[in-house]
N, C-alpha and C positions, 0 to 999 in steps of 0.2 A: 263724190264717188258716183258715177253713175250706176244705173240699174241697167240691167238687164231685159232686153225687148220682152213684152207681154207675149204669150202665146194668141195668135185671133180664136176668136169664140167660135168660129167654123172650124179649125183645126183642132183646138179640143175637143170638139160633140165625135169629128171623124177619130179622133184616137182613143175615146172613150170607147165608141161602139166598135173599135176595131180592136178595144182590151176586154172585150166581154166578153168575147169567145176564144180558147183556145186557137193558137195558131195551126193552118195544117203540120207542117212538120211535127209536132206536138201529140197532135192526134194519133198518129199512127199507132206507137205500142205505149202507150202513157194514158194513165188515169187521171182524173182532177177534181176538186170540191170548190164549193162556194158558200160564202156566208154573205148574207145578205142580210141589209138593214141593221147595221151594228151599227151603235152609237158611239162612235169614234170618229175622230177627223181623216178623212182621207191621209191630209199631209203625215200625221203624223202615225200613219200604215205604213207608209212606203218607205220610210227612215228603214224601218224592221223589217220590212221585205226586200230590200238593198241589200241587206246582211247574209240573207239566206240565198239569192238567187246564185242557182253555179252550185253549190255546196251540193255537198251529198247529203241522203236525208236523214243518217244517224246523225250528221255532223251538224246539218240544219236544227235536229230535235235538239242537240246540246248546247247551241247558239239560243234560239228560242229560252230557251230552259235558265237559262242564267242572265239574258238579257234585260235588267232594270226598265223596262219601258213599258208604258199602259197596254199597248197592242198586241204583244209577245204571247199574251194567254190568249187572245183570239188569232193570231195565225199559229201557233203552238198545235189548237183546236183543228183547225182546216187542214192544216201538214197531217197530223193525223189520220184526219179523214180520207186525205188522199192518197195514205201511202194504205189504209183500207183496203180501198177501193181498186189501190194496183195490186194489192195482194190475192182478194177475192174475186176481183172480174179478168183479171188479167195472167195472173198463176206469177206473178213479179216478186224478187227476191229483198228484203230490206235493203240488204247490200250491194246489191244492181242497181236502187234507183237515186237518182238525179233529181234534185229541183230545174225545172226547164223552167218556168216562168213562177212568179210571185204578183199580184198587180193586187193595187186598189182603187177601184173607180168607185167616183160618188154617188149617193144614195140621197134619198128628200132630202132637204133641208128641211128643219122644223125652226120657224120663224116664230119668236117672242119676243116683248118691248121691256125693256124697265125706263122707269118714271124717271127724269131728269128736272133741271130747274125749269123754272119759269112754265110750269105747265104742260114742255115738250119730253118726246119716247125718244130713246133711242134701240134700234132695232139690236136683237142677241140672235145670232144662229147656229144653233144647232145642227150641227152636217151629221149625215150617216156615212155607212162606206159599204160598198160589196165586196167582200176580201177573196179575192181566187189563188189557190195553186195548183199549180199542174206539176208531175212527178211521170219519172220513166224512164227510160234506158238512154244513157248520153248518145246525144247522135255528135259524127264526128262527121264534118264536112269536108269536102275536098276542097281546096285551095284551089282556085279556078285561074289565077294571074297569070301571065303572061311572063316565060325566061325565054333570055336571050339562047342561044347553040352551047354557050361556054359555062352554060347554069349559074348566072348573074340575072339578077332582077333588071330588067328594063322597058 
């Protein structure tokens, strides 16, 4: 079975630093938090932020809330935070808002060795994660495509 091509290490640094900020669209009438340096595996963030992205954010907090998985209580924590955040800076309704983005990009690694045979380490690491959500009024975009005269796709 083959694998699946590797991401290049240029393409992940640009998509990292292009997941660390709120997108514009995003920006506009939407709040968002960040937890940073949390001792969790990136991969295993983004399993539970899959869940929630799209969702509304009662519907995210009860997703979260029941979700068996290590990370659940730290994006649980940050959804929180962000739905705060559109309440107090923004005058946003529970009910109006939307998960727009969920992301987790990577934090240090904190690299340690354990002792193996014959005298050799082998390296353990330690990943952190910066966990973001952004929350806010669904934006609905126009369909920009291209119909034929007889309103057929073409």
């Amino acid at each position: 079975m083959a694998d699946a091509p590797r991401e290049s290490r240029l393409s992940r640094l640009v998509n990292r630093r292009r997941a660390a900020t709120p997108s514009a669209e995003a920006t506009a009438s939407s709040a968002f938090a960040i937890a940073r340096y949390i001792r969790i595996s990136p991969s295993k963030v983004r399993i539970v932020a899959d869940l929630i992205r799209g969702k509304s954010a009662a519907q995210a907090q009860a997703i979260l809330q029941f979700t068996p998985k290590a990370a659940s209580p730290y994006l649980l924590k940050v959804l929180n935070s962000a739905i705060a955040n559109a309440e107090n800076n923004f005058g946003l309704a529970l009910d109006e808002l939307v998960v727009l983005e969920a992301y987790a990009n990577s934090g240090p690694t904190l690299k340690r060795f354990v002792a193996r045979s014959r005298g050799s380490a082998s390296p353990i690491l330690k990943r952190t994660s910066h966990i973001g959500v952004v929350v806010g009024r669904k934006v609905e975009k126009e369909y920009t495509g291209r119909r034929r005269s007889d309103g057929t796709k073409g």
